[in-house]
Structure formats: structure tokens, C-alpha cells
DSSP file (Angstrom, degrees, kcal/mol; ACC not computed):
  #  RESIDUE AA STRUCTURE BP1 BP2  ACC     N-H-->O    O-->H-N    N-H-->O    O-->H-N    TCO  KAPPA ALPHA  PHI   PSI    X-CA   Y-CA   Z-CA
    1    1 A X              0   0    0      0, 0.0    64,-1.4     0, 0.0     2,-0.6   0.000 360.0 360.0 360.0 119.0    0.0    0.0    0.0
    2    2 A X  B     -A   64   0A   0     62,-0.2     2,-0.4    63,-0.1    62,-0.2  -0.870 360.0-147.8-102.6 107.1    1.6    3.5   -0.8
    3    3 A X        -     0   0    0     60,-1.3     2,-0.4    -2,-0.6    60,-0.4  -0.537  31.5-169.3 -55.2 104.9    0.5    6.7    1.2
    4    4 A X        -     0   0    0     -2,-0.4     2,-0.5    58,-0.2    58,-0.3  -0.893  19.7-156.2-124.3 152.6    1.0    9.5   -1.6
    5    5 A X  E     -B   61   0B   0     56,-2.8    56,-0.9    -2,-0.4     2,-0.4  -0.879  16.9-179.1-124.4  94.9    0.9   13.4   -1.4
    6    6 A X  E     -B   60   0B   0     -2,-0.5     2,-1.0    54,-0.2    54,-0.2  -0.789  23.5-130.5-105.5 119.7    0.0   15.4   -4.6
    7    7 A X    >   -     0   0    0     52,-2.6     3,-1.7    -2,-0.4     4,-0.1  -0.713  11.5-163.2 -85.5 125.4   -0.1   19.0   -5.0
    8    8 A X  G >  S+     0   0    0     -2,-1.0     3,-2.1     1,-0.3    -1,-0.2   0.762  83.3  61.7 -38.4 -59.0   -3.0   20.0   -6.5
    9    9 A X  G 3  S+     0   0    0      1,-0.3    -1,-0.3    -3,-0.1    -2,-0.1   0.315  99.1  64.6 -82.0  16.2   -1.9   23.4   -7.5
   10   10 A X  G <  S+     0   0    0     -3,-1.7     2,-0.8     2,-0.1    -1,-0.3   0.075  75.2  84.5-103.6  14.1    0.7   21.9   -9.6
   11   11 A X  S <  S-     0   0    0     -3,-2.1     5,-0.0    -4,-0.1    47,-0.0  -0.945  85.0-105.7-113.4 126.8   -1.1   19.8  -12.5
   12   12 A X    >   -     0   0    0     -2,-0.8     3,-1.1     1,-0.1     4,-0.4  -0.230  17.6-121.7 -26.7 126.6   -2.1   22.0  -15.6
   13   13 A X  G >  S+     0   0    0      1,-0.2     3,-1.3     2,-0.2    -1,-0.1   0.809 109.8  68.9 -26.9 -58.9   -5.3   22.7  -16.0
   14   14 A X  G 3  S+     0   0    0      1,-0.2    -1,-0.2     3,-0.0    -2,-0.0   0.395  91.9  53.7 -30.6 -24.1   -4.7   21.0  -19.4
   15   15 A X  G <  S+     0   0    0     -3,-1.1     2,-0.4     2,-0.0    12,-0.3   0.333  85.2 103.9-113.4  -4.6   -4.2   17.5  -18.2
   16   16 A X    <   -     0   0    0     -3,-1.3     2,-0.4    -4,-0.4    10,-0.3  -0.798  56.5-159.6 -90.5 146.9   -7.4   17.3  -16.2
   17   17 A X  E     -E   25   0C   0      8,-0.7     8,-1.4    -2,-0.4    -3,-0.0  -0.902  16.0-148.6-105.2 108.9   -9.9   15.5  -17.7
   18   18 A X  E     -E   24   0C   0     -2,-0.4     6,-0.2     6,-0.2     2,-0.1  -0.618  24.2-159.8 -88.4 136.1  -14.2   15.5  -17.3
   19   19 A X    >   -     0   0    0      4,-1.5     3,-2.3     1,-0.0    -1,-0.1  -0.375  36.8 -84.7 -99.6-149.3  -15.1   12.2  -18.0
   20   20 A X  T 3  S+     0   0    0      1,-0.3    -2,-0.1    -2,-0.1    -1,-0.0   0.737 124.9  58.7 -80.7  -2.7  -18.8   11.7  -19.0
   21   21 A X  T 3  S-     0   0    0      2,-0.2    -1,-0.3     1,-0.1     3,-0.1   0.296 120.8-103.3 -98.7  28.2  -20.4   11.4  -15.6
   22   22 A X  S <  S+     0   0    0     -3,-2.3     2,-0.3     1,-0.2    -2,-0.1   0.122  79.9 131.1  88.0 -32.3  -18.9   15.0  -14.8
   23   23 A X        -     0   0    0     -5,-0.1    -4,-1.5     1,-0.1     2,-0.4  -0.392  52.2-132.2 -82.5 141.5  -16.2   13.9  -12.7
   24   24 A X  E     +E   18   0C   0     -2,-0.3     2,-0.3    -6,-0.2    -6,-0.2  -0.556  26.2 177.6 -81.3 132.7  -12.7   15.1  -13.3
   25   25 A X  E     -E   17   0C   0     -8,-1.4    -8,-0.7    -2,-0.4     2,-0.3  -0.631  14.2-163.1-114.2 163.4   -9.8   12.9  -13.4
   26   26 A X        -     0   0    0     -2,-0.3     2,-0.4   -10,-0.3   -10,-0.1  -0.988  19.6-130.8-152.8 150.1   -5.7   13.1  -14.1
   27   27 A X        -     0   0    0     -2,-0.3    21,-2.1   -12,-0.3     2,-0.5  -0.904  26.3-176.8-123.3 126.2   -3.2   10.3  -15.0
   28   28 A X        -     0   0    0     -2,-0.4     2,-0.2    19,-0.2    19,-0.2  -0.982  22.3-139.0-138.7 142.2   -0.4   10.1  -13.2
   29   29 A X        -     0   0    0     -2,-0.5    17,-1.9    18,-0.0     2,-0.4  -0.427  23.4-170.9 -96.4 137.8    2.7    7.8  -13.5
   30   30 A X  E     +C   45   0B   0     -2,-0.2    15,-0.2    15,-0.2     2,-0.2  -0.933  10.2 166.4-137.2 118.9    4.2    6.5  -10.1
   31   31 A X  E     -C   44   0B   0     13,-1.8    13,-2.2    -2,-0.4     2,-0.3  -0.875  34.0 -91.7-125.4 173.9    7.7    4.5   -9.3
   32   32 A X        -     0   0    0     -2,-0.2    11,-0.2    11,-0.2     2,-0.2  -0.502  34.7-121.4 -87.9 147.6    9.6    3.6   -7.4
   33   33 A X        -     0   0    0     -2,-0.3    -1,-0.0     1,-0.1     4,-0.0  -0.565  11.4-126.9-105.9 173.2   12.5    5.2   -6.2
   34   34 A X  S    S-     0   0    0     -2,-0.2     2,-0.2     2,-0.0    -1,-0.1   0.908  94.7 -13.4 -13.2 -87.9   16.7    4.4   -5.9
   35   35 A X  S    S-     0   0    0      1,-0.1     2,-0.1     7,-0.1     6,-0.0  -0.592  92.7 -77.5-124.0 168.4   17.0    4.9   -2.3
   36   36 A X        -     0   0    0     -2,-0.2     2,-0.3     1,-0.1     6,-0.2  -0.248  50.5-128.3 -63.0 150.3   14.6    6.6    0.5
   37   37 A X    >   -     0   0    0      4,-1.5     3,-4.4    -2,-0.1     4,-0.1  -0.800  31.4 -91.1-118.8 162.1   14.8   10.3    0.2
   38   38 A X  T 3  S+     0   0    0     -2,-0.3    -1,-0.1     1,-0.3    -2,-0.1   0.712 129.0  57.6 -16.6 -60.3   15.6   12.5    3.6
   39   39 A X  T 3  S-     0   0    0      1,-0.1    -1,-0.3    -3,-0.0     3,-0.1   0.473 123.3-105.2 -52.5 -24.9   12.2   12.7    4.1
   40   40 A X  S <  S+     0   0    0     -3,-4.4     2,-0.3     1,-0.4    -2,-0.2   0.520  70.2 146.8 118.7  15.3   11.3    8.9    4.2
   41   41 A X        +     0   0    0      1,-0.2    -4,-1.5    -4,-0.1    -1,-0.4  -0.651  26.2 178.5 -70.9 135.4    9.8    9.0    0.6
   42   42 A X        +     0   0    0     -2,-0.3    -1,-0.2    20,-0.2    21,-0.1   0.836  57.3  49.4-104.7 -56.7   10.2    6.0   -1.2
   43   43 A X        -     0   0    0    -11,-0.2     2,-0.3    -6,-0.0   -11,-0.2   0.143  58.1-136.7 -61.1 168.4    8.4    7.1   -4.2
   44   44 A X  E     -C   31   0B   0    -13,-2.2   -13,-1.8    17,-0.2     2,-0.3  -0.997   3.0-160.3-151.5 157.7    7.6    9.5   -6.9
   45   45 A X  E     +CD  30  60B   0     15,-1.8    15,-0.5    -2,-0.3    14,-0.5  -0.936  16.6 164.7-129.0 141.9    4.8   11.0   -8.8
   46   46 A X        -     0   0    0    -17,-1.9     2,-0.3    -2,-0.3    12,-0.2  -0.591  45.0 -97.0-120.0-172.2    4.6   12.9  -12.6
   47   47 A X        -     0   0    0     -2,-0.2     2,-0.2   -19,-0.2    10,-0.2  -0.444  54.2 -95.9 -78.0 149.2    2.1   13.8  -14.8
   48   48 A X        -     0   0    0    -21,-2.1     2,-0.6    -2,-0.3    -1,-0.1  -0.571  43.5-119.9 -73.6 152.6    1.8   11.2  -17.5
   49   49 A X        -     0   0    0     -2,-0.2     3,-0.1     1,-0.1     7,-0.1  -0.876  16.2-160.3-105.5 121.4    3.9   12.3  -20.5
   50   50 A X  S    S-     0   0    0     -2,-0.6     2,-0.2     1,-0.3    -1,-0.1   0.945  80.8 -11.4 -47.1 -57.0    1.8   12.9  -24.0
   51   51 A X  S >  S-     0   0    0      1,-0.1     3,-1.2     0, 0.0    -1,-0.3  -0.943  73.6-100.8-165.8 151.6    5.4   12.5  -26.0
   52   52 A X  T 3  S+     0   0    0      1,-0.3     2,-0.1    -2,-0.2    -1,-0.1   0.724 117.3  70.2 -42.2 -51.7    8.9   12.4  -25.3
   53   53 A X  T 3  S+     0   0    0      2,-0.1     2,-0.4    -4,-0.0    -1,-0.3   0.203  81.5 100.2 -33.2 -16.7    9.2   16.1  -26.3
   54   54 A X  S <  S-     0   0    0     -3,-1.2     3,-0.0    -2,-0.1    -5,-0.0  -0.664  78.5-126.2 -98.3 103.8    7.1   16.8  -23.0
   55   55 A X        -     0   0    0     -2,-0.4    -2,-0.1     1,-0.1    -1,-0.1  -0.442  36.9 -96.7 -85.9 130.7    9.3   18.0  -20.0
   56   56 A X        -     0   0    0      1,-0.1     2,-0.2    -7,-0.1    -1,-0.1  -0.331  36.6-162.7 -49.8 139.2    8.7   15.9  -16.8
   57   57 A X        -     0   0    0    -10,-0.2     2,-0.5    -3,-0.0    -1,-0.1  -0.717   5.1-171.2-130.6  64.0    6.2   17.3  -14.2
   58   58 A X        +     0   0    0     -2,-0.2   -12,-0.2   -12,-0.2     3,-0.1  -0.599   9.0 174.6 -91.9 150.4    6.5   15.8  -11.1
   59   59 A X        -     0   0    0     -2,-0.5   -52,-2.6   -14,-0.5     2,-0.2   0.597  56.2 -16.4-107.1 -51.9    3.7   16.6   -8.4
   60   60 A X  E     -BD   6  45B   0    -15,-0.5   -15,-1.8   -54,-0.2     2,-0.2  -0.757  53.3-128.6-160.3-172.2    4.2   14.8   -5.6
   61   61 A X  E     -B    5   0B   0    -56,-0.9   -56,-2.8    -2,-0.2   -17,-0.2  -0.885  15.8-153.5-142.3-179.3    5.8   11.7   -3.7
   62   62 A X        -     0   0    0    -58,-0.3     2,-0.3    -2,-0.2   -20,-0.2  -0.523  11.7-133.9-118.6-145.1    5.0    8.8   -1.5
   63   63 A X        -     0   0    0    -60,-0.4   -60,-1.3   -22,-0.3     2,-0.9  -0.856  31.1-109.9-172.0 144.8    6.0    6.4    1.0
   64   64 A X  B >   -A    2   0A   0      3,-0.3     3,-0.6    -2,-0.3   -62,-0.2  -0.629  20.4-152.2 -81.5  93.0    5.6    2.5    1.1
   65   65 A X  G >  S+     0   0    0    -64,-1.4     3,-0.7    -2,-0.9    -1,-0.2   0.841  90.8  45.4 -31.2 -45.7    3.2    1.8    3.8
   66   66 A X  G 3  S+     0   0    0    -65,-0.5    -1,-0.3     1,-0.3   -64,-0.1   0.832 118.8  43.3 -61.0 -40.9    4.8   -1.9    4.6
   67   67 A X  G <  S+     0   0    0     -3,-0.6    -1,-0.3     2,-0.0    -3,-0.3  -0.533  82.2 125.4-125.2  54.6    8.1   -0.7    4.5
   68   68 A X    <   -     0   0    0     -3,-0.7     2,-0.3    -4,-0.1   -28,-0.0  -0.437  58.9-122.8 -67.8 162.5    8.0    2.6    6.5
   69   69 A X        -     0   0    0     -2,-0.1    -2,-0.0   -29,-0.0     2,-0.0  -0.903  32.7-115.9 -99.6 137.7   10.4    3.2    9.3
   70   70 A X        -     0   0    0     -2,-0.3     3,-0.3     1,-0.1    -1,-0.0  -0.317  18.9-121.9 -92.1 172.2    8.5    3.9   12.3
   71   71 A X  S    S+     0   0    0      1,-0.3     2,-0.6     2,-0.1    -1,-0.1   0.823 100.1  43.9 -89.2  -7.2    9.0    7.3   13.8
   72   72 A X        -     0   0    0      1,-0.1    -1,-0.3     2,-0.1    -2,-0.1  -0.776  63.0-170.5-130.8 103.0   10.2    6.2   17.1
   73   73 A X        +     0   0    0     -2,-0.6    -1,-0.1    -3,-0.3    -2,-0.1   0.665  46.8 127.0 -62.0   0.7   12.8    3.1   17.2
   74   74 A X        -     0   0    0      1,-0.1     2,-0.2     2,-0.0    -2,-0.1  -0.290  62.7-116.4 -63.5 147.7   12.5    2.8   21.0
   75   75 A X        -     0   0    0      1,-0.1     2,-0.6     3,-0.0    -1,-0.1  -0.602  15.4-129.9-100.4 157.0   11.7   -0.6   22.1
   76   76 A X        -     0   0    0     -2,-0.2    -1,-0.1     1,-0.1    -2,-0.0  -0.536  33.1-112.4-103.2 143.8    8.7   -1.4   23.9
   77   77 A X        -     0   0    0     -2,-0.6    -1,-0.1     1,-0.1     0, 0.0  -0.270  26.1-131.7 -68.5 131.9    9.3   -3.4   27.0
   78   78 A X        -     0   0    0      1,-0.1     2,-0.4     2,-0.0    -1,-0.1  -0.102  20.5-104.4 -84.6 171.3    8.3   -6.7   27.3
   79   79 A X        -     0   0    0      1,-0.1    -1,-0.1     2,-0.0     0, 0.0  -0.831  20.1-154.1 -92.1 135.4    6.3   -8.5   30.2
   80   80 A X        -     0   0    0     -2,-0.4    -1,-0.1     2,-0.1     3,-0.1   0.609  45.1-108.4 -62.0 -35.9    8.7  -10.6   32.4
   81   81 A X  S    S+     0   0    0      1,-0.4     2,-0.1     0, 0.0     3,-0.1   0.493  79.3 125.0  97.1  -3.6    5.6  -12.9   33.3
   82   82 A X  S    S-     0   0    0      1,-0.1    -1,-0.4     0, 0.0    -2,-0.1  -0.523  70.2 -94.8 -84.7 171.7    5.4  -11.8   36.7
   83   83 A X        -     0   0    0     -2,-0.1     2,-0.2     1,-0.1    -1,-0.1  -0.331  41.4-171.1 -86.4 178.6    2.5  -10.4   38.3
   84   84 A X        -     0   0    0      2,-0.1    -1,-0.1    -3,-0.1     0, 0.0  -0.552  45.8 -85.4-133.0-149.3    2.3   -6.7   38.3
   85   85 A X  S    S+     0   0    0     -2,-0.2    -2,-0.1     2,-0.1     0, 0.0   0.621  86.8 118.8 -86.9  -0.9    0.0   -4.6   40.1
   86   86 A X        -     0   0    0      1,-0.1    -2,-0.1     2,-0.0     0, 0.0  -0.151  60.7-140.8 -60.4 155.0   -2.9   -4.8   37.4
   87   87 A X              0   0    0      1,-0.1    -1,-0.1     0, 0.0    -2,-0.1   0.193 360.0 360.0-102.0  29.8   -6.3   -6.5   38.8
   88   88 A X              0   0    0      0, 0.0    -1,-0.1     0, 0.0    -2,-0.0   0.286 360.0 360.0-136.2 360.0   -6.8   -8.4   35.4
């Protein structure tokens, strides 16, 4: 599952599309990327490209849901098996 963040106020006006039940759509190309970027993004988002001739438009990024690093590595402390003060 990939968590993705697109800005809005960066796709053309030109590439969105009404289909026929009125709602607007855009096509957008997603991979993956090399390495994690600073930010923990794994991913990247364009615009689809028409023809080569087309300069790349990236919009956004993601991150890999599965394979996130959580934000806090600390470990959580296990139960020993003795009792504790709980009534349960």
C-alpha cells in the first residue's frame, strides 16, 4: 500500500480531464525510487507524458506503507511474566 501526497496546485489545468459522468480525473505515473529520500519517501509522482518532447512534471511523492520506518525506534518493554499490580 503506498501513502501519496500530490499537489494539486501543480497539475495544468490541461491534463485534467471530465469524463462523461462529470467527474474530473488526471493520469499520473508513479515509481519507485533508488534509495529513501531524507524525508522517508520512497516514491515519486509525474504527470503522465503525451510525447517524449514533453518536460517531466512531477507533483508529488510517497512512501511504502509496509516498509516505512516507524518514527520512534525505541523498544517497547516486554512483560517478564510476573505479576504486576494490574487486577486483570
Amino acid at each position: 500500500m503506498l501513502k501519496l501526497s500530490i499537489c494539486l496546485s501543480d497539475i495544468p489545468k490541461e491534463k485534467i480531464t471530465t469524463a462523461k459522468n462529470g467527474k474530473k480525473y488526471v493520469t499520473l505515473v508513479v515509481w519507485e525510487n533508488r534509495e529513501q529520500d531524507k524525508y522517508g519517501n520512497t516514491h515519486s509522482v509525474q504527470m503522465n507524458k503525451e510525447n517524449k518532447e514533453e518536460p517531466t512534471k512531477y507533483v508529488g511523492n510517497g512512501v511504502d506503507y509496509d516498509k516505512r520506518k516507524p518514527a520512534d525506534q525505541t523498544e517497547t518493554p516486554q512483560s517478564s511474566g510476573e505479576h504486576d499490580d494490574l487486577p486483570f
